[in-house]
C-alpha positions as CSV (number, residue, x, y, z in Angstrom):
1,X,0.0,0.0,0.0
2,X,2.7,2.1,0.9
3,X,4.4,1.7,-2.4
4,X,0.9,2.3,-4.4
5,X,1.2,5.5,-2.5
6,X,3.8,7.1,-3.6
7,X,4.0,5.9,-7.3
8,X,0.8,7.5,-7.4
9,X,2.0,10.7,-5.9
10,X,5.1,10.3,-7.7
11,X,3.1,10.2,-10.8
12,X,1.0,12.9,-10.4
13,X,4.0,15.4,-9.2
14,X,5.5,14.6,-12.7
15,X,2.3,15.1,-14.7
16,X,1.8,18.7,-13.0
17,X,5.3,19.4,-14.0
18,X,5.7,17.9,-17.7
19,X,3.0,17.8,-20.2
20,X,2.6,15.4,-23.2
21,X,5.6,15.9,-25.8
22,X,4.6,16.6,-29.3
23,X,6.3,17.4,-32.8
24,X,8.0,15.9,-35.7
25,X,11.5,15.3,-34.2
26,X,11.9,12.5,-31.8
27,X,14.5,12.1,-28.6
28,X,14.7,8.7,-27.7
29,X,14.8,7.7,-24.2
30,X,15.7,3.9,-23.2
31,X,12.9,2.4,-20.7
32,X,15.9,1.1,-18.4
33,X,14.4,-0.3,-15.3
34,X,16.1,1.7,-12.4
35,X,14.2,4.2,-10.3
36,X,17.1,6.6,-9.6
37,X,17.5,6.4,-13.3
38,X,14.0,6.6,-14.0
39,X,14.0,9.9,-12.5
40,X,17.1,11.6,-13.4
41,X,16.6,10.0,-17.4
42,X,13.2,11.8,-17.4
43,X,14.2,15.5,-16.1
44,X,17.4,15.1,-19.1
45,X,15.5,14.1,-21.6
46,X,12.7,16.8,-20.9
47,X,16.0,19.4,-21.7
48,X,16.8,17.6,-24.3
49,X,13.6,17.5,-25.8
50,X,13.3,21.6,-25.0
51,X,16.6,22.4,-26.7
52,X,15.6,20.2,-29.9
53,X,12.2,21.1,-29.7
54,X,11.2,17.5,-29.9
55,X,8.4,15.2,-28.5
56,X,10.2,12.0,-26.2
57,X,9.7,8.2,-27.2
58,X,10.3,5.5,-24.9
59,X,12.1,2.4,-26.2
60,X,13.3,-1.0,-25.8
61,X,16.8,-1.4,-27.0
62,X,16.5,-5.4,-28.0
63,X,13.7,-7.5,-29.3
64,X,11.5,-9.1,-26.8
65,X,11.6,-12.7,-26.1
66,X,8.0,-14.3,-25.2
67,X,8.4,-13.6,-21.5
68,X,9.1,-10.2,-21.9
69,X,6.5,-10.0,-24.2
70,X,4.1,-11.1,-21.9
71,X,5.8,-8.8,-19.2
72,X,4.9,-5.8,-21.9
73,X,1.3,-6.4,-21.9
74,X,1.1,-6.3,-18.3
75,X,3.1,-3.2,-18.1
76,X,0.4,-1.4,-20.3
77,X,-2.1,-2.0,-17.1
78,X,0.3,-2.2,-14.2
79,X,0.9,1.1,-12.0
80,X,4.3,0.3,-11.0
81,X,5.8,-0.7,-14.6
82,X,9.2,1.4,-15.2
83,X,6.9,1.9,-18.7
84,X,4.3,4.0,-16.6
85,X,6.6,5.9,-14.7
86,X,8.4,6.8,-17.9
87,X,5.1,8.1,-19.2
88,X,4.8,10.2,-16.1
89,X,7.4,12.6,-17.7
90,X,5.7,13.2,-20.9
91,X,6.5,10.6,-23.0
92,X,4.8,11.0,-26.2
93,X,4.8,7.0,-27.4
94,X,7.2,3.6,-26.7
95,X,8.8,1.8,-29.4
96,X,9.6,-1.9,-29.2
97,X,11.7,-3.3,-32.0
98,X,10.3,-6.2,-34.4
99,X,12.2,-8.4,-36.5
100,X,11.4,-8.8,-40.0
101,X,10.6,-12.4,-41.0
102,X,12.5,-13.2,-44.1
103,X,14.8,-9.9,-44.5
104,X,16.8,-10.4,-47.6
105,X,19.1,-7.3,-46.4
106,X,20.0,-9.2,-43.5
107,X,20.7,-13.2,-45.4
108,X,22.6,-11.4,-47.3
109,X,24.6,-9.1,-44.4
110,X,24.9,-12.1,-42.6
111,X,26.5,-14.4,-45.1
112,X,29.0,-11.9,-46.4
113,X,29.8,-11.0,-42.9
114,X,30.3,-14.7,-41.7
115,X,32.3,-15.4,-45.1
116,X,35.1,-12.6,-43.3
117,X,35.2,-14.6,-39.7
118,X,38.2,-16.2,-39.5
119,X,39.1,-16.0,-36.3
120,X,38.0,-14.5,-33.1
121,X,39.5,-11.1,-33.5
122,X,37.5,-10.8,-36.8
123,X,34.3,-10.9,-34.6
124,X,35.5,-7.4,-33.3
125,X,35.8,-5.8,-37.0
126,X,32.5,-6.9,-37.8
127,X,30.9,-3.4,-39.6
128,X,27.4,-3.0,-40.9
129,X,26.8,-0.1,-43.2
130,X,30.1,1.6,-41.9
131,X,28.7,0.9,-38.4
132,X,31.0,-0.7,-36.2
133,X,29.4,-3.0,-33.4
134,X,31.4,-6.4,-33.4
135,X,32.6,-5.6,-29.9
136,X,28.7,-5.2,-28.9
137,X,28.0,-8.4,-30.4
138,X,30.8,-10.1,-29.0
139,X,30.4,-8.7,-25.7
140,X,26.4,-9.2,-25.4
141,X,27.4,-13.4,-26.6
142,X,29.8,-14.3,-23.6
143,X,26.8,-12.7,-21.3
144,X,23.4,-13.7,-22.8
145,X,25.0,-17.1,-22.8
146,X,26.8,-17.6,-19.9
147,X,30.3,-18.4,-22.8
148,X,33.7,-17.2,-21.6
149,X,34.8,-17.6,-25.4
150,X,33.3,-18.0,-28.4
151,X,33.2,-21.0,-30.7
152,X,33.1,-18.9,-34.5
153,X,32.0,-22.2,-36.2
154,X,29.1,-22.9,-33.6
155,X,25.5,-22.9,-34.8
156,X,24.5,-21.2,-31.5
157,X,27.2,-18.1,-32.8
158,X,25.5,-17.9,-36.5
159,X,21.8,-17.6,-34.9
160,X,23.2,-15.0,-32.4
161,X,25.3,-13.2,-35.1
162,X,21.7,-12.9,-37.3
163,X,19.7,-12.0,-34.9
164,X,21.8,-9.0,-34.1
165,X,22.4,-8.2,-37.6
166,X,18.5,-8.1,-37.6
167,X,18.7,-5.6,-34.6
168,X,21.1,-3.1,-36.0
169,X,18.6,-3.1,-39.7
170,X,15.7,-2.5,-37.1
171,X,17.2,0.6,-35.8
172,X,19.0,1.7,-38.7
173,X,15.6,1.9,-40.6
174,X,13.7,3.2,-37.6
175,X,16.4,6.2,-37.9
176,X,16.3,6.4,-41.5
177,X,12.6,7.0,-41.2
178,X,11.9,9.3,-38.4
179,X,13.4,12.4,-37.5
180,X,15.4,11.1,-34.5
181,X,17.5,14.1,-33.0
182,X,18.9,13.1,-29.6
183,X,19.4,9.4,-27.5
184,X,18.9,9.1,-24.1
185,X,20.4,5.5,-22.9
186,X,21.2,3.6,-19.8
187,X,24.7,1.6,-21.4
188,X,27.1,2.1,-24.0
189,X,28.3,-1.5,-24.2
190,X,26.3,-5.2,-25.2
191,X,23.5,-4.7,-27.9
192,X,22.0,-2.0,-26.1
193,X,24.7,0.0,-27.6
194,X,23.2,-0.2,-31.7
195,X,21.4,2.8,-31.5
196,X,24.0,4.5,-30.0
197,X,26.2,3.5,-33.2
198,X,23.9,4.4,-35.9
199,X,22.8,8.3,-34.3
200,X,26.6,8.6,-33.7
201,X,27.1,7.5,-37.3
202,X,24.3,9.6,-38.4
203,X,25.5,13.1,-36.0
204,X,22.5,13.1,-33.7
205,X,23.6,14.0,-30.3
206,X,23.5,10.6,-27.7
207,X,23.8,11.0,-24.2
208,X,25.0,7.9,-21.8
209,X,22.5,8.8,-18.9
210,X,21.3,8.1,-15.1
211,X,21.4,9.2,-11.8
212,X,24.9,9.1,-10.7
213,X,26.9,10.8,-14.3
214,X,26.0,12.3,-17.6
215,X,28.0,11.4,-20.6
216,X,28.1,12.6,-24.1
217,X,28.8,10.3,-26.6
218,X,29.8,10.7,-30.1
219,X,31.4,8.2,-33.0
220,X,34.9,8.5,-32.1
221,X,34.2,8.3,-28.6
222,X,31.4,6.1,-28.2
223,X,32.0,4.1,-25.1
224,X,31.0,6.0,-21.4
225,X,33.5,3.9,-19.6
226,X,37.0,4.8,-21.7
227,X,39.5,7.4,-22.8
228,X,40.6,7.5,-19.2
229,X,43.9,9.5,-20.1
230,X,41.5,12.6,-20.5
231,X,41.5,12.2,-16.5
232,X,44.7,14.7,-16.2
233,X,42.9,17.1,-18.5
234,X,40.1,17.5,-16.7
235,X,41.4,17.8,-13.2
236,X,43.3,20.6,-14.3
237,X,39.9,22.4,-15.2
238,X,38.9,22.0,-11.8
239,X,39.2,24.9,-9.4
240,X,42.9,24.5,-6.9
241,X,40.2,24.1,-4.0
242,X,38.4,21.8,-5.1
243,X,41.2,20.1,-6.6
244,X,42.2,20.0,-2.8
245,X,39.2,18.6,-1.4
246,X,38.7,15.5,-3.3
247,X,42.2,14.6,-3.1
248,X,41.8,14.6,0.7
249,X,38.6,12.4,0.4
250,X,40.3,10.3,-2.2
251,X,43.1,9.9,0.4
252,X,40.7,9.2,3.2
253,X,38.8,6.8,1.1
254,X,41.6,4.8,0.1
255,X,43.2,4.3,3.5
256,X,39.6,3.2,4.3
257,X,40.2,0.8,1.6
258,X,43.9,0.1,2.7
259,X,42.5,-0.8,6.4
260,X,39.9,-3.0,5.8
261,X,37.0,-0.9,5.4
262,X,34.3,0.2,2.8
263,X,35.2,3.2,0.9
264,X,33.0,4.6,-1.8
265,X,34.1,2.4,-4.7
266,X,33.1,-0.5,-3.1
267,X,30.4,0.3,-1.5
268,X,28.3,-0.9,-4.4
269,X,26.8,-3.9,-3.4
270,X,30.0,-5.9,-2.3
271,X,30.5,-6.5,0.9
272,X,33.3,-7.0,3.5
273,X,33.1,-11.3,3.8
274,X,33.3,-10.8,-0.4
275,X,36.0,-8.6,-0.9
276,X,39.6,-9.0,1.2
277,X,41.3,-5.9,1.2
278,X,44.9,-5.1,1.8
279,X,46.2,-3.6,4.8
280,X,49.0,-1.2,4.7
281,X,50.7,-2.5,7.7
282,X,52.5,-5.6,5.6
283,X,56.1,-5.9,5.5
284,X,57.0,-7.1,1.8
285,X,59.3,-9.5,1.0
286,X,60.6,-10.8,-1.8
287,X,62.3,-14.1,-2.4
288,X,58.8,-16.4,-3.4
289,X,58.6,-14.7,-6.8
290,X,55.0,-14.7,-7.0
291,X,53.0,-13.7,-10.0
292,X,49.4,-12.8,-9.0
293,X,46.9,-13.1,-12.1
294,X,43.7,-10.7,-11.0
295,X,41.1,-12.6,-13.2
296,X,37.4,-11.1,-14.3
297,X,33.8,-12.0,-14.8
298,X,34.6,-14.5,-17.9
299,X,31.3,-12.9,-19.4
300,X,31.3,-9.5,-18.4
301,X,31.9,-6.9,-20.7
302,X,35.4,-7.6,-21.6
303,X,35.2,-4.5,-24.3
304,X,33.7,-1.8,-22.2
305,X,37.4,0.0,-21.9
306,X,37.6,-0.3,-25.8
307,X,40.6,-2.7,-27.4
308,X,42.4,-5.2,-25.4
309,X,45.3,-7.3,-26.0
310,X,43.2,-10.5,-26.1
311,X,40.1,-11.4,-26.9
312,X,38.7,-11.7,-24.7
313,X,39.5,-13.0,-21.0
314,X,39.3,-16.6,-21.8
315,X,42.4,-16.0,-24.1
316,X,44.2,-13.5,-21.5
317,X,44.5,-16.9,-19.2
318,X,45.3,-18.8,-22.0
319,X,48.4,-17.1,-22.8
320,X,49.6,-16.3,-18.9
321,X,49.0,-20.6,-19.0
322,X,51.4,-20.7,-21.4
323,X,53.8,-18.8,-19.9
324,X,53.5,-20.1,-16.7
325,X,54.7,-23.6,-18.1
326,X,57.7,-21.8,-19.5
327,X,58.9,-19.0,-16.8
328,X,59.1,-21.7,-14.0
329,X,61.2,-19.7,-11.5
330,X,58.0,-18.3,-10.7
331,X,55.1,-19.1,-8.7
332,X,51.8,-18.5,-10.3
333,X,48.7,-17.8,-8.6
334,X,45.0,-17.2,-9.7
335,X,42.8,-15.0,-7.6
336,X,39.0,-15.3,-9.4
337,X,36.6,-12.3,-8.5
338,X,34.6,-12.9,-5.9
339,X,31.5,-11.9,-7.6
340,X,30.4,-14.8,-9.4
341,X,32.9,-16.8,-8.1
342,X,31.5,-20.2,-8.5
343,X,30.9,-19.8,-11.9
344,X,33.7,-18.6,-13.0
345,X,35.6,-21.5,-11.4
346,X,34.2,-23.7,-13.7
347,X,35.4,-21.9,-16.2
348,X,39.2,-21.7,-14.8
349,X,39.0,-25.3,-14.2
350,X,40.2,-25.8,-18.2
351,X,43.3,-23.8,-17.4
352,X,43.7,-25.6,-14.3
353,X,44.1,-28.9,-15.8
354,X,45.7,-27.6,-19.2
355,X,49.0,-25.9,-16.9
356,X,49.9,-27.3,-13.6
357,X,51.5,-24.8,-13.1
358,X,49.0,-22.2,-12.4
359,X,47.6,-22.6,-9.4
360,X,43.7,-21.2,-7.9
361,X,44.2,-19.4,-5.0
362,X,40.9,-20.1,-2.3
363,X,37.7,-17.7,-2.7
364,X,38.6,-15.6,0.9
365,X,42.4,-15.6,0.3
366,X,43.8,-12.7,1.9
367,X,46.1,-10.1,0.4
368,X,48.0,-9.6,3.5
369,X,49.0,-13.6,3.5
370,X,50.1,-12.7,-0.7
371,X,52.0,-9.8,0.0
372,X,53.8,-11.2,3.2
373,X,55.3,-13.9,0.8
374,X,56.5,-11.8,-1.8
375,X,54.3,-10.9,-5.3
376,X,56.8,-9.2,-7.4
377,X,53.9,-8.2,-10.2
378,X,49.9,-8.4,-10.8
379,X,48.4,-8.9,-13.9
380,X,45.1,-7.5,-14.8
381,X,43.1,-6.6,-17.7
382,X,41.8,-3.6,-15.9
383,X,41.0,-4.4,-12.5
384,X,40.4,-2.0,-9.4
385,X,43.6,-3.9,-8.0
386,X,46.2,-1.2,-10.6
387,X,46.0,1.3,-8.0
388,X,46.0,-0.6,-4.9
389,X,49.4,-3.0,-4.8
390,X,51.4,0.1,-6.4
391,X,51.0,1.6,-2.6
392,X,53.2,-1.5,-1.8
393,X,55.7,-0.8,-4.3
394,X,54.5,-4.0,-6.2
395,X,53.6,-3.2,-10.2
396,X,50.7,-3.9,-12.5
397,X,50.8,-4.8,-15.5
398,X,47.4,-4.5,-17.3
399,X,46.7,-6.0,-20.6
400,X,43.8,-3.4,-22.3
401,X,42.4,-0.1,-22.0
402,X,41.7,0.5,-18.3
403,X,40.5,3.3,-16.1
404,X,44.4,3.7,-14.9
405,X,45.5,4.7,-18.4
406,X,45.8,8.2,-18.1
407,X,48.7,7.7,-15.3
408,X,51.9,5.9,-14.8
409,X,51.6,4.2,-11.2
410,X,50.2,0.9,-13.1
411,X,51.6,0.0,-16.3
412,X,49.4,-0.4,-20.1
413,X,51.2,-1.9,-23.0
414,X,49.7,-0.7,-26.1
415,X,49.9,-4.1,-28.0
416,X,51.0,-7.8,-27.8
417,X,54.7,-7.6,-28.7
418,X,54.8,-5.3,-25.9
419,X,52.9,-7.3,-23.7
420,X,54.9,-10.2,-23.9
421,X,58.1,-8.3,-23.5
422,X,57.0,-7.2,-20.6
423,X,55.5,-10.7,-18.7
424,X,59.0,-12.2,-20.1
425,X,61.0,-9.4,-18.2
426,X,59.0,-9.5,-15.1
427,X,61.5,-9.4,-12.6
428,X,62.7,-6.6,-13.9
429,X,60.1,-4.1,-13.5
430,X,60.1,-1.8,-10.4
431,X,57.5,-0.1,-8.9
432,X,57.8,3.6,-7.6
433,X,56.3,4.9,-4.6
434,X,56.4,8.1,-6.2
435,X,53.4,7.9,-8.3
436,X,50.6,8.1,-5.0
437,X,49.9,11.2,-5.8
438,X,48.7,10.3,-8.8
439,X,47.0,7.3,-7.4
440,X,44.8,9.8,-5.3
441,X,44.4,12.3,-8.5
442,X,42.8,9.2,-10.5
443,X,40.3,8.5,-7.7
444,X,39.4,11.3,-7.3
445,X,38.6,11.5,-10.9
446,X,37.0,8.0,-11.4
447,X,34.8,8.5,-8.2
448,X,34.1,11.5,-6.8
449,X,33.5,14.2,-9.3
450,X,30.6,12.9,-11.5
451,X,27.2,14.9,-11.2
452,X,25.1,12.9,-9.0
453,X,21.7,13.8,-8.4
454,X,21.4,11.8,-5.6
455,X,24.8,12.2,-4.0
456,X,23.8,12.0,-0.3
457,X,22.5,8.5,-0.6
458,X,25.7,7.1,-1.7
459,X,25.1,3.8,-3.8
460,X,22.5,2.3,-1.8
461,X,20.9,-0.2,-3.5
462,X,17.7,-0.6,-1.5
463,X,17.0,3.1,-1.6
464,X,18.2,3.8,-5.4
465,X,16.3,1.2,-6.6
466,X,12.9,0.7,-4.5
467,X,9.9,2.4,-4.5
468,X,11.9,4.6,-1.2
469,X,13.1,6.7,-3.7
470,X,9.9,8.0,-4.9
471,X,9.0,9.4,-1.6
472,X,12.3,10.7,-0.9
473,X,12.4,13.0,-4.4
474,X,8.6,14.7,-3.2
475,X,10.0,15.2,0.2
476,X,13.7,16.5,-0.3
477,X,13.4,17.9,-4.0
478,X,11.4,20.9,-4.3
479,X,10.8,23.4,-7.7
480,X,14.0,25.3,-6.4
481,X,16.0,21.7,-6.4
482,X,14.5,20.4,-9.4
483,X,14.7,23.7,-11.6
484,X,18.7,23.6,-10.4
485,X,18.9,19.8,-11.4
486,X,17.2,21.4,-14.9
487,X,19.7,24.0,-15.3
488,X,22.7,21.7,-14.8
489,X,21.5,19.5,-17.3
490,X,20.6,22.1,-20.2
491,X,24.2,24.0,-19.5
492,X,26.0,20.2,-19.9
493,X,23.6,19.6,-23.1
494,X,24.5,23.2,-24.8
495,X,28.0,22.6,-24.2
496,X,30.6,20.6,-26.1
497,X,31.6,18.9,-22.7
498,X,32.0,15.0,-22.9
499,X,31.2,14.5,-19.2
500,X,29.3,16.4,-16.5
501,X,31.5,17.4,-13.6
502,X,30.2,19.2,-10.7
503,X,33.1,21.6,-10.4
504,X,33.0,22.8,-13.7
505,X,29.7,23.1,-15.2
């Protein structure tokens, strides 16, 4: 009842405050299913829509299976639905994507395009119309089917290679037909990312939206989560005291981090018993030579940084396998994430059995008992852990684009010869205590400087994402708030700015 209640209120706040959209031109606005987001998506794409003098659309990013079509139909009745709430902000109609039975365009996309795969890497050129999205399609593969690699010849790759061929002609027709003049989106990466492509192919201005950060995105830069080395750049745009202030909250939050504790970057949902943390107390030594290999999520988003080295993950642990079986003097060990660690062990299992000589460290292994025994390098793709052991003097090496890119305390090889280089000279590398400064500098920039209408709450889950949050925006965001929120949001839209900071817009 309580939840009824304020929807409704919710609902009705919103109608007093935006009216039906209308007009020719069209700003999209992805339905994605977060209340924060709900919220903060609707007031951007109401500027949006006032600056292009357009009526808003709601839309599905990817074709409906049956359950979500029968989860549609009750939306169209159900209070609650994220579809409803959308509406509440003036939406003028919803689109849902439907594939074309029989599409010669796309038999005959999909045969020339499958003609080309040779290997994996070829996945990743994969263009349509001058389009390129064979990340997004390799990316959205691994995850939709639970596949740390992909098989090129399998029949369950060919169906899932068509059907996102007939995706990208769905939206690349829907934007050929209607005057489409701004995206709003939840995600840059996995399928969801086509129309991003094709209005960033076509010049219409896309925006990677929600509640916490505001990006713009554009065909050379069309990932939210990359081109970390602007980092430097824009904390030199930032006022000296401010510059100040969330350098001294970066430093409190990662001695937080360094003693055990929460900071801000993991306070996302991971707790303590997950996560072991290293504390700054540790004495290193040095005569084990262990090598520490920081794995991922096999089927999360290996692309989301832009290129890496590998493939994919899968083929990252291939390769340190390899190696492992011919740098011997060294000990190799295998920490897997802790989130989704069981499945991911069943993936590591294959590299397990294929070289004895890596070997899988246990879920709750603590750093302390790593560093005590002497890890003279990490290796990561682009894990948090390339800014924490550089405060121990030990170095990364990570092996793609990564949020550390932009500074030198963690090192990023640019390609494979290099790569290999590097992992063959290991004990060589050394590790400067010099670069902490810089260490703060990028956490503050990663974490604490993105616009986030709902700053105060942190990243609590149960009150970003339940119907709480309706009844904390009536009580704690009046017309004086709201109009402010507004205001911020039309300057960052009128601007050339790739990402809204709260010191500078």
């Amino acid at each position: 009842m309580f939840n009824l209640f304020y929807t409704l209120k919710f609902i009705y706040k919103n109608k007093k405050i935006y009216s039906k959209t209308h007009g020719s031109k069209i700003v999209l606005v992805e339905l994605f299913n977060y209340k924060a987001s709900i919220i903060s998506n609707g007031i951007f794409a109401n500027e949006l829509a006032k600056i292009k003098k357009a009526k808003i659309v709601g839309y599905e990013p990817n074709f409906l299976n049956f359950k979500r079509k029968i989860k549609n139909l009750i939306n169209k009745i159900n209070i609650f639905s994220c579809h409803n709430l959308y509406k509440s902000f003036g939406l003028n109609s919803i689109v849902l994507p439907k594939k074309i039975l029989r599409n010669v365009d796309s038999e005959k996309i999909f045969r020339n395009t499958i003609k080309k795969i040779k290997s994996k890497r070829d996945i990743l050129k994969i263009k349509i119309k001058s389009t390129l999205i064979g990340d997004l399609i390799y990316d959205s593969f691994l995850r939709e089917n639970r596949h740390a690699t992909i098989d090129i010849k399998s029949k369950l790759f060919h169906r899932y290679l068509k059907n996102s061929i007939d995706l990208f002609l769905y939206w690349d027709n829907y934007f050929n037909i209607n005057n489409v003049v701004g995206v709003v989106l939840s995600h840059s990466v996995y399928l969801t990312a086509i129309p991003v492509r094709i209005a960033t192919r076509n010049k219409i201005s896309v925006y990677n939206a929600g509640f916490s950060s505001v990006y713009r995105l554009t065909k050379n830069k069309p990932l939210k989560f990359s081109y970390f080395n602007e980092y430097p750049k824009y904390f030199k745009k930032i006022k000296f005291s401010s510059q100040q202030k969330i350098l001294n909250i970066a430093k409190k939050n990662m001695k937080l981090r360094l003693s055990g504790k929460k900071d801000l970057l993991y306070n996302k949902g991971q707790s303590l018993k997950e996560r072991v943390y290293l504390r700054k107390r540790v004495k290193l030594k040095s005569e084990k030579n262990i090598i520490l290999i920081a794995a991922h999520d096999f089927t999360d988003a290996p692309h989301v940084h832009g290129k890496m080295i590998f493939n994919d993950f899968y083929d990252w642990i291939d390769f340190l396998g390899k190696k492992s079986q011919q740098l011997k003097k060294y000990h190799w060990y295998i920490k897997l994430h802790p989130a989704d660690y069981e499945e991911n062990l069943n993936y590591v299992k294959v590299f397990l059995d294929k070289y004895p000589n890596l070997k899988l460290l246990p879920k709750n292994t603590n750093h302390n008992n790593l560093l005590s025994k002497g890890i003279i390098c990490v290796l990561t793709t682009y894990g948090s852990i390339a800014h924490e052991y550089p405060f121990f003097d030990v170095p990364v090496i990570n092996a793609g684009e990564n949020p550390h890119s932009g500074y030198n305390f963690s090192i990023t090889p640019n390609n494979f010869k290099k790569y290999q280089y590097l992992i063959n000279n290991i004990d060589k590398i050394k590790q400067s205590k010099k670069n902490i400064k810089q260490i703060y500098e990028f956490y503050a920039m990663y974490q604490l400087v993105d616009y986030n209408i709902f700053e105060e709450l942190k990243f609590s889950e149960k009150k970003l994402n339940n119907y709480y949050i309706f009844n904390y925006y009536q009580k704690k965001f009046n017309n004086f708030k709201i109009n402010k929120i507004r205001k911020k949001y039309y300057n960052f839209i009128k601007s050339k700015d790739r990402r809204l900071i709260k010191f500078v817009n």
